[in-house]
Backbone as ProteinMPNN parsed JSONL, in Angstrom:
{"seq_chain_A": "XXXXXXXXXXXXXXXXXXXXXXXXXXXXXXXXXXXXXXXXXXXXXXXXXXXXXXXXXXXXXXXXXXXXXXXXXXXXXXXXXXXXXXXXXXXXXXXXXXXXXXXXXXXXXXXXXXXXXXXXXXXXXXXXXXXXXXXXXXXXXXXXXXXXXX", "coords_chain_A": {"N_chain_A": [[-28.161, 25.403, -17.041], [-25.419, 26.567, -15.823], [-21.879, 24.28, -15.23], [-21.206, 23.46, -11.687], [-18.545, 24.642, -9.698], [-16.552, 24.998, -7.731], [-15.081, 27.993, -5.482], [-13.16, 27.52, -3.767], [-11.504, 25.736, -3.892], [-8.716, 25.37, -4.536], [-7.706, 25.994, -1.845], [-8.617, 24.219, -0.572], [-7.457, 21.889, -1.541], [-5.16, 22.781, 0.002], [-5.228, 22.24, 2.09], [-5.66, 20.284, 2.586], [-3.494, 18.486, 1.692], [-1.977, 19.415, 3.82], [-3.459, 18.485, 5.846], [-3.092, 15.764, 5.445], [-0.266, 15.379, 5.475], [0.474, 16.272, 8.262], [-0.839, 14.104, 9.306], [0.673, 11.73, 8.872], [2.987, 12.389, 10.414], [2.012, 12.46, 12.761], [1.757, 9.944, 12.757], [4.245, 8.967, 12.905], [4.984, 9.647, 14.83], [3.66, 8.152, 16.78], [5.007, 5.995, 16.587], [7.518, 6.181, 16.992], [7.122, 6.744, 19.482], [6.489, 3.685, 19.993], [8.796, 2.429, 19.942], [10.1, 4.083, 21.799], [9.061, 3.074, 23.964], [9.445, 0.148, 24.222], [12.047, -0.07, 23.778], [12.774, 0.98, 26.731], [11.676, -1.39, 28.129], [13.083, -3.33, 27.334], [15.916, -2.024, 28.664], [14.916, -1.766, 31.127], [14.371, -4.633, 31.441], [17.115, -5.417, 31.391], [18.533, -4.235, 32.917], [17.181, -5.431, 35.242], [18.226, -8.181, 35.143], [20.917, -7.773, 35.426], [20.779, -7.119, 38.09], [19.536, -9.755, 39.287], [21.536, -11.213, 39.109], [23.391, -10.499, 40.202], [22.818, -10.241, 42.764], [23.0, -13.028, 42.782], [25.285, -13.756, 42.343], [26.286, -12.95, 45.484], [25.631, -14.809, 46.846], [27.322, -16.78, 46.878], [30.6, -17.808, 47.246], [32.693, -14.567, 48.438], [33.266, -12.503, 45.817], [35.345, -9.611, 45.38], [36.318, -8.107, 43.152], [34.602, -9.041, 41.204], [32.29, -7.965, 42.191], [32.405, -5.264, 42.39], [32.499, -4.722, 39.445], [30.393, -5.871, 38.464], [28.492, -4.375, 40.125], [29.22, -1.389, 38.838], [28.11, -2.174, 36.112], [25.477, -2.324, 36.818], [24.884, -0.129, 37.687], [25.615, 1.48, 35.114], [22.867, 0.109, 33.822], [21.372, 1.049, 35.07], [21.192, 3.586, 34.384], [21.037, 3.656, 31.413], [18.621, 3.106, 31.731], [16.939, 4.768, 32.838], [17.415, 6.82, 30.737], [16.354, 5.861, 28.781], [13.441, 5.953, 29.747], [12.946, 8.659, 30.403], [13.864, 9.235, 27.043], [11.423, 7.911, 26.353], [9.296, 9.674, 27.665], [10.054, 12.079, 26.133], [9.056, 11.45, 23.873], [6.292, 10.946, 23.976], [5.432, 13.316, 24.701], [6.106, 14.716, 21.851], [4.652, 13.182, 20.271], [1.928, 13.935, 21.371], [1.713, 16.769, 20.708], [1.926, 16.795, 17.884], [-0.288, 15.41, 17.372], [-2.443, 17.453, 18.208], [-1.434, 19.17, 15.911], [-2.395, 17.803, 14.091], [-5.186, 17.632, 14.881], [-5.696, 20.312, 14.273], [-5.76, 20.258, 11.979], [-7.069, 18.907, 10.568], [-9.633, 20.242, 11.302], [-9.556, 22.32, 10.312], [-9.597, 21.71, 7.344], [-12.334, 20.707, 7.72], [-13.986, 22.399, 7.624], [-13.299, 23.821, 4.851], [-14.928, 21.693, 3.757], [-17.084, 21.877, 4.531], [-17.918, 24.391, 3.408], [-17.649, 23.656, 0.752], [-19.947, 21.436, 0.74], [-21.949, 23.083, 1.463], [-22.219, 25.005, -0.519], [-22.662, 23.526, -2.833], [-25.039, 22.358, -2.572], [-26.574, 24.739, -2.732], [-25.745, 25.943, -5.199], [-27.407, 23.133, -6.598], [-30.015, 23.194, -5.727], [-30.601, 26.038, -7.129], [-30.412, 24.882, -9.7], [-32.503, 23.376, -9.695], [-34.461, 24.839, -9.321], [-34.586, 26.321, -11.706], [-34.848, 24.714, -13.593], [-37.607, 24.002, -13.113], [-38.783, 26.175, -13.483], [-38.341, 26.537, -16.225], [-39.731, 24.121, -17.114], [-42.373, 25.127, -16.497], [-42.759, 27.536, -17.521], [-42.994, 25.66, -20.786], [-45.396, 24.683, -20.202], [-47.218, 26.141, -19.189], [-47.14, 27.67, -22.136], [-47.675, 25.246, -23.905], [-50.653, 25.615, -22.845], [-51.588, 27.769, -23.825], [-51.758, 27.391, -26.675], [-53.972, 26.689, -29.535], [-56.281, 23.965, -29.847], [-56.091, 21.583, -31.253], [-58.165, 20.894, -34.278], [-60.409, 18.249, -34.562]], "CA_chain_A": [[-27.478, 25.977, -15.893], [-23.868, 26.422, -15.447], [-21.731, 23.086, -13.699], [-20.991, 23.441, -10.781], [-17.373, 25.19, -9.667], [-16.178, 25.489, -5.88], [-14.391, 28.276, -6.046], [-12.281, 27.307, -2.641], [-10.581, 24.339, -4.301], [-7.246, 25.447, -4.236], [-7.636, 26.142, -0.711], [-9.408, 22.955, -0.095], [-6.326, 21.032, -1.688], [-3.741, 22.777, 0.23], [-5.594, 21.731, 3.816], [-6.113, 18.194, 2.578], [-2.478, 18.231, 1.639], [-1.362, 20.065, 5.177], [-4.173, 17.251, 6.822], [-2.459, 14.437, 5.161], [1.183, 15.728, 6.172], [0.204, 16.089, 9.974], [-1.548, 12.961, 10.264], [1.655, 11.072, 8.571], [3.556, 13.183, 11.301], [1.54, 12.092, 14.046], [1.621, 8.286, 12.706], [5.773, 8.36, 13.228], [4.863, 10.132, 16.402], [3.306, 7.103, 17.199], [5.943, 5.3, 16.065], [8.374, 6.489, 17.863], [6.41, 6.157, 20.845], [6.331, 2.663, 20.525], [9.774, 2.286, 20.135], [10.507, 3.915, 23.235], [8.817, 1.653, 25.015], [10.138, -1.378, 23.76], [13.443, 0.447, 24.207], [12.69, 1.4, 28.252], [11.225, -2.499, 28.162], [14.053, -3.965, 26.879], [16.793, -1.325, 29.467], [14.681, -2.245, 32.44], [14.762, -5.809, 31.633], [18.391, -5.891, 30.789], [18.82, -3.932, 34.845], [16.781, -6.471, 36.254], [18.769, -9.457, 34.919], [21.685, -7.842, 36.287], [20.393, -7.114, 39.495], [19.285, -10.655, 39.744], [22.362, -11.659, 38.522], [24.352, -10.078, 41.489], [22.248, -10.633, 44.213], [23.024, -14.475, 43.048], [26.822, -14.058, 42.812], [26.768, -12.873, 46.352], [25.485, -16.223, 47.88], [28.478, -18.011, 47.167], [32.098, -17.054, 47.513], [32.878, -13.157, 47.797], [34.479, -11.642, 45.212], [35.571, -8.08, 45.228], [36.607, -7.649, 41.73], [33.643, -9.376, 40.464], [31.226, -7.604, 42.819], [32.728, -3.846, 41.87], [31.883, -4.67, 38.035], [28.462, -5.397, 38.495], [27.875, -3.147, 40.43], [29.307, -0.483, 37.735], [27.555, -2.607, 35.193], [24.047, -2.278, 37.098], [24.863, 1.412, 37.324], [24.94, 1.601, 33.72], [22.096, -0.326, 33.036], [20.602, 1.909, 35.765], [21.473, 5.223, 33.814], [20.503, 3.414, 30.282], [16.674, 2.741, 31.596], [16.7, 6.191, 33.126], [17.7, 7.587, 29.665], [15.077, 5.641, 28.176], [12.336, 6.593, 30.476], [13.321, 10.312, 29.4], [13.365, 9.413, 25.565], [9.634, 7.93, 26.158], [8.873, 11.277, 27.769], [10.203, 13.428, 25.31], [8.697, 10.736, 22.518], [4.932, 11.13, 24.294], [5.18, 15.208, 24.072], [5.874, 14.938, 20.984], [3.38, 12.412, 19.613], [0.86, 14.661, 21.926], [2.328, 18.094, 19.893], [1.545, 16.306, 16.568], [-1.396, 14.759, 17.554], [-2.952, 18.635, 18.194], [-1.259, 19.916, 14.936], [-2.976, 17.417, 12.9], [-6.371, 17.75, 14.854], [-6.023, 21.597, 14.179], [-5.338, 20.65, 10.122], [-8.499, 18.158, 10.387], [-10.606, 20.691, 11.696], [-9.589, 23.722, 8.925], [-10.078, 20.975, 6.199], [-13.619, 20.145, 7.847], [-14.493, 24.307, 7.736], [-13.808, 24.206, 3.693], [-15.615, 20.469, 3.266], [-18.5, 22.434, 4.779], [-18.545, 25.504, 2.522], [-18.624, 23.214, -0.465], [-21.484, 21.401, 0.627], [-23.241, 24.371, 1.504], [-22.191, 25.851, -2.188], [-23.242, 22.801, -4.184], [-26.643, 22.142, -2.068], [-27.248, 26.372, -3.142], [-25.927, 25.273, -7.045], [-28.402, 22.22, -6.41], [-31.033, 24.109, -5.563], [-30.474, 27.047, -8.356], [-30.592, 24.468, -10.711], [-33.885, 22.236, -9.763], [-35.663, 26.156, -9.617], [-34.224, 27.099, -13.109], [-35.317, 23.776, -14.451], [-38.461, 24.254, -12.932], [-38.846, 27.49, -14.532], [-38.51, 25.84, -18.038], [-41.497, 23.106, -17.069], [-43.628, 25.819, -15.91], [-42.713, 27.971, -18.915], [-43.289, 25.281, -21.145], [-46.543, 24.274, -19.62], [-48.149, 27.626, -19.593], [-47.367, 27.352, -23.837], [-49.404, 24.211, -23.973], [-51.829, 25.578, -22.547], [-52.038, 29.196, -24.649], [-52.282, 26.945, -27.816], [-55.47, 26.209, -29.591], [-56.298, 22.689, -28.95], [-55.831, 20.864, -32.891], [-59.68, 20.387, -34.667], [-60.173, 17.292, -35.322]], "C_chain_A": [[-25.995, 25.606, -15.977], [-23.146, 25.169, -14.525], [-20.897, 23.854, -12.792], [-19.532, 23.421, -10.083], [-17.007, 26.127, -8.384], [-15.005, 26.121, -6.091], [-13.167, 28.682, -5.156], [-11.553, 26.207, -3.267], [-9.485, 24.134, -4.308], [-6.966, 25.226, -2.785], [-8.112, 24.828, 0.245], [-8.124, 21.459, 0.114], [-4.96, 21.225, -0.792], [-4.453, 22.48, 1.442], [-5.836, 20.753, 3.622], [-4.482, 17.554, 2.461], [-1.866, 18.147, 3.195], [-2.302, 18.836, 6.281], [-3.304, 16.069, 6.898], [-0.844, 14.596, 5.275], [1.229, 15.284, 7.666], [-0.358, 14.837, 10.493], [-0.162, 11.721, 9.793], [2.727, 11.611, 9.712], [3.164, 12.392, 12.561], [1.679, 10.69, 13.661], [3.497, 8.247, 12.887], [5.85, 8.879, 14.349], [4.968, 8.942, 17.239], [3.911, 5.966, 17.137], [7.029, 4.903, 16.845], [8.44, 6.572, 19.446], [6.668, 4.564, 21.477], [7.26, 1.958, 20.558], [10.757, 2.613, 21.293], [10.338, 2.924, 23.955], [9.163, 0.696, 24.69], [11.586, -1.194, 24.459], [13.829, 0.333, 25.926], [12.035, -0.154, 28.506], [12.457, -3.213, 28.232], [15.344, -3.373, 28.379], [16.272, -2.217, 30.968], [14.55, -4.186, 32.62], [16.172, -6.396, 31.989], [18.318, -5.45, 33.13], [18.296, -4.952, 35.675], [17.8, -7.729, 36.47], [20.205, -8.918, 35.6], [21.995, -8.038, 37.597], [19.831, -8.372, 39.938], [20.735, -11.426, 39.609], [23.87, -11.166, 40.218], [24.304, -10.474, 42.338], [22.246, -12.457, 44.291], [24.545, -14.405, 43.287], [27.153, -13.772, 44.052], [26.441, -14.17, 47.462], [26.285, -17.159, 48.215], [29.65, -17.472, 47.484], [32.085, -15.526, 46.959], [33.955, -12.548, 46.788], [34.556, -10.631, 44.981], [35.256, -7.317, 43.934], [34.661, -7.809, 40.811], [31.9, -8.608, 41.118], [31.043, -5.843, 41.995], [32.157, -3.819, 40.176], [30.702, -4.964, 38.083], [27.439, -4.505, 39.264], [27.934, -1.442, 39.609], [28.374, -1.123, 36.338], [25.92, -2.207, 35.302], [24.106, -0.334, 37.069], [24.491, 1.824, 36.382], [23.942, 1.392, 33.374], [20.923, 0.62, 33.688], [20.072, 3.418, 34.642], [20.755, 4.562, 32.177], [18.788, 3.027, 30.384], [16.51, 4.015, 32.215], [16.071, 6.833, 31.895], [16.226, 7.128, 28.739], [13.92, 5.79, 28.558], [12.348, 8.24, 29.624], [13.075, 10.183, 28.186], [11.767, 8.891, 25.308], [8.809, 9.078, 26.883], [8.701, 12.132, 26.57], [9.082, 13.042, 23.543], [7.148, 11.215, 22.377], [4.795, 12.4, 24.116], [4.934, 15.401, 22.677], [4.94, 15.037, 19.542], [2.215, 13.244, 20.149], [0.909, 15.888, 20.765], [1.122, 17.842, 18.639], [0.209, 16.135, 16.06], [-2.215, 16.602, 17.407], [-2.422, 19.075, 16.738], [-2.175, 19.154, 13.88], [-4.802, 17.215, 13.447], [-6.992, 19.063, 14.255], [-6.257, 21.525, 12.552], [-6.463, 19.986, 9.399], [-9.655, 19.566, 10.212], [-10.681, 21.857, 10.365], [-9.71, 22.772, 7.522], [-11.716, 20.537, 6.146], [-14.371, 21.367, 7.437], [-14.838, 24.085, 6.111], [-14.423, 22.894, 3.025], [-17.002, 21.054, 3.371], [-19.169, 23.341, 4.159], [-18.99, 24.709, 1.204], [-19.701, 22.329, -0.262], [-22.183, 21.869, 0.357], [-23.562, 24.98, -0.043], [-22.797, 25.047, -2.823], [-24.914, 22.519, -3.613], [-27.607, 23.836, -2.856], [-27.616, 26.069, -4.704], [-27.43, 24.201, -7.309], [-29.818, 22.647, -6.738], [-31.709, 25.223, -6.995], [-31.047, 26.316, -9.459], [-32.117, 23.826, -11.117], [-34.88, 24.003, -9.812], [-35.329, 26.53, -11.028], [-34.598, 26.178, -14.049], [-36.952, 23.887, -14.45], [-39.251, 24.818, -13.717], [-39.357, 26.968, -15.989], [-39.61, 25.116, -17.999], [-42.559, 24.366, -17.389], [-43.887, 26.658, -17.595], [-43.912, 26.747, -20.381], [-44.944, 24.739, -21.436], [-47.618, 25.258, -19.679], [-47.98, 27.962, -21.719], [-47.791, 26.15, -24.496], [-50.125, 24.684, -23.907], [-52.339, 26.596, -22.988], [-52.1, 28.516, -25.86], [-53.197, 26.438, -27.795], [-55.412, 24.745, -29.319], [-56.084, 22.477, -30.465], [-57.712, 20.633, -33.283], [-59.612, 19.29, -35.253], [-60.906, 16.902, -36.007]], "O_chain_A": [[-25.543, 24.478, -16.175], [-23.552, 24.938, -13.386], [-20.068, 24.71, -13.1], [-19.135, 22.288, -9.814], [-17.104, 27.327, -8.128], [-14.026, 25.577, -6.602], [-12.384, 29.606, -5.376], [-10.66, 25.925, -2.468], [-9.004, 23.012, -4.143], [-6.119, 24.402, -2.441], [-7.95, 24.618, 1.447], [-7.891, 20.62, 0.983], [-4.017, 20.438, -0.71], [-3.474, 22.592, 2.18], [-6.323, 20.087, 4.535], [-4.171, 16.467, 2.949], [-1.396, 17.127, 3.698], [-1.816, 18.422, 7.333], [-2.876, 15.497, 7.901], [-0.252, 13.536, 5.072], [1.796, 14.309, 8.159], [-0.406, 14.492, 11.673], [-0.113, 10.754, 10.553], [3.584, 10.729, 9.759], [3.975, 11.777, 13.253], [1.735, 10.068, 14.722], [3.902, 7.091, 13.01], [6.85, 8.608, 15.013], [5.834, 8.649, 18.063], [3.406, 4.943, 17.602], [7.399, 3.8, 17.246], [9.346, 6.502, 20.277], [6.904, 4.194, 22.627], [7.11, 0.843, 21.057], [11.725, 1.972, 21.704], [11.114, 2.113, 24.461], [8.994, 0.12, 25.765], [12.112, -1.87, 25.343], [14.84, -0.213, 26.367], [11.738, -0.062, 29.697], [12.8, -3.691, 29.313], [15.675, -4.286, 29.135], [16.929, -3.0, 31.654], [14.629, -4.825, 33.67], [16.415, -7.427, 32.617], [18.14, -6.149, 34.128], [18.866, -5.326, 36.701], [18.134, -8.195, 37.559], [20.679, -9.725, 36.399], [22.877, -8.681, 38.165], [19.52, -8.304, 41.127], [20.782, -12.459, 40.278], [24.839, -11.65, 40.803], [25.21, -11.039, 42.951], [21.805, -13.137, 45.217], [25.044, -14.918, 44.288], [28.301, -14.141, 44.296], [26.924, -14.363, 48.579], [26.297, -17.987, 49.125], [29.568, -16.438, 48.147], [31.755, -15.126, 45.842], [35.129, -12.23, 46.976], [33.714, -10.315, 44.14], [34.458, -6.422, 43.653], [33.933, -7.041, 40.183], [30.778, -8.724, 40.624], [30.107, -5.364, 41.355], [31.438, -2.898, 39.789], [29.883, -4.147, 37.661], [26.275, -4.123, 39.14], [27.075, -0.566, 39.703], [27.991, -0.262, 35.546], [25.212, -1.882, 34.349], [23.371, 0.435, 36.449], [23.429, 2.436, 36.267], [23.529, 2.197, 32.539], [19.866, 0.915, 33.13], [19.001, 3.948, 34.347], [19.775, 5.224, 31.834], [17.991, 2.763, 29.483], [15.387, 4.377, 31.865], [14.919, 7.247, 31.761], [15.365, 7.843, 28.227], [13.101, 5.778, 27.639], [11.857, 8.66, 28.576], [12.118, 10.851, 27.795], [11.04, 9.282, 24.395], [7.639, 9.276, 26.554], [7.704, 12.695, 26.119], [8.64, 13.755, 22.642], [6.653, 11.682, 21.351], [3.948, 12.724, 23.283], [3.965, 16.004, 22.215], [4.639, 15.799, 18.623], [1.321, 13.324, 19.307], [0.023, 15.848, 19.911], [0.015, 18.349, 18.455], [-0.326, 16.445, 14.996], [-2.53, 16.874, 16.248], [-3.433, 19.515, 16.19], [-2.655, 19.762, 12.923], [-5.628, 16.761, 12.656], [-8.15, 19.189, 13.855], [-6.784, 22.434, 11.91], [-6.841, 20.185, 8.244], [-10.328, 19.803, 9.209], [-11.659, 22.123, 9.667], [-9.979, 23.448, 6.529], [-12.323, 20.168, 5.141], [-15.453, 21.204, 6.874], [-16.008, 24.087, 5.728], [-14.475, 22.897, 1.795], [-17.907, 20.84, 2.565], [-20.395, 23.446, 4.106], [-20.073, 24.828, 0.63], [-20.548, 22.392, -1.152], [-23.018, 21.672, -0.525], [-24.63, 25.294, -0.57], [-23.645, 25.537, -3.569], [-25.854, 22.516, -4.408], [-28.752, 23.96, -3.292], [-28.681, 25.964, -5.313], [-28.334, 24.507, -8.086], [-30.509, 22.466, -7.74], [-32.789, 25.197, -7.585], [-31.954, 26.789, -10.144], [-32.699, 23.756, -12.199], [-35.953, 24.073, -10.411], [-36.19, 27.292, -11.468], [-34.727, 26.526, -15.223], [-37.582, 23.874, -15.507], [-40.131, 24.356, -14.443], [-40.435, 27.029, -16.581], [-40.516, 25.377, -18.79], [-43.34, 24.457, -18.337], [-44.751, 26.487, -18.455], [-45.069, 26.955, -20.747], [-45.5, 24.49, -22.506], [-48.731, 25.098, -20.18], [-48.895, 28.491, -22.349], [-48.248, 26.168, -25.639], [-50.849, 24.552, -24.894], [-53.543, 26.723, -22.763], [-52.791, 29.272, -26.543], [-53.661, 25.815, -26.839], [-54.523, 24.311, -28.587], [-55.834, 23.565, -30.985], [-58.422, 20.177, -32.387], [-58.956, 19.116, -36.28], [-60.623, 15.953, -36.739]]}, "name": "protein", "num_of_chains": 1, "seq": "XXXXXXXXXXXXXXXXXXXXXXXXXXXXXXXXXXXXXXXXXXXXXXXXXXXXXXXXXXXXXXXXXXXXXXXXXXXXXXXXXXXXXXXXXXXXXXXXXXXXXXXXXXXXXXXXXXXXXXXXXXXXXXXXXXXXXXXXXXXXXXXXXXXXXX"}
């Protein structure tokens, strides 16, 4: 019997390729995810320490000057944990996006994992009946020869 020659293989390689793209995709997704947050960790820490940091300089002597800059300072740090809230938004869409492109590239790689099963279980098959064949053959010409006299 002939071996055995899936004759999707090209097609097999370019969705294992396009699998293993998307799931490297989705792993800097994830990446980048977790760098936001560190990022929006780090912003909202930094705002806090200001904001604790103020609300101590006002216990003792007032100072104008020194009040007006931290209060533009906490602004900033306001607007820089904003910003980073937003870039772990836009980070989570994305990683979500990814995440679907590389379940969709799983699933069309699982479709032609399944035809060649199915093909080599058929080959499989073909082969254990065609071997068969030959026993049986064989077996039925034993048994049409004379026996030997001894």
């Amino acid at each position: 019997m002939k071996r055995f020659r899936f004759r999707l293989e090209s097609v097999r390689t370019i969705r294992d390729l396009a699998e293993r793209r998307a799931r490297e995709r989705f792993g800097l997704a994830q990446q980048k995810v977790a760098e936001a947050e560190e990022a929006l960790r780090l912003a909202a820490f930094r705002r806090s320490e200001l904001a604790d940091a103020l609300a101590g300089a006002r216990t003792g002597c007032f100072r104008p000057g020194e009040q007006i800059g931290g209060m533009a300072a906490l602004r900033l740090a306001e607007q820089a944990e904003t910003q980073a809230r937003r870039l772990l938004l836009e980070a989570g869409a994305a990683r979500d996006r990814s995440r679907e492109e590389w379940l969709v590239a799983r699933r069309q790689l699982k479709i032609i994992e399944r035809l060649e099963e199915r093909a080599r279980l058929v080959h499989r098959e073909a082969s254990e009946k065609a071997e068969q064949n030959i026993l049986d053959e064989l077996a039925c010409l034993a048994a049409a020869r004379p026996a030997p006299l001894a």
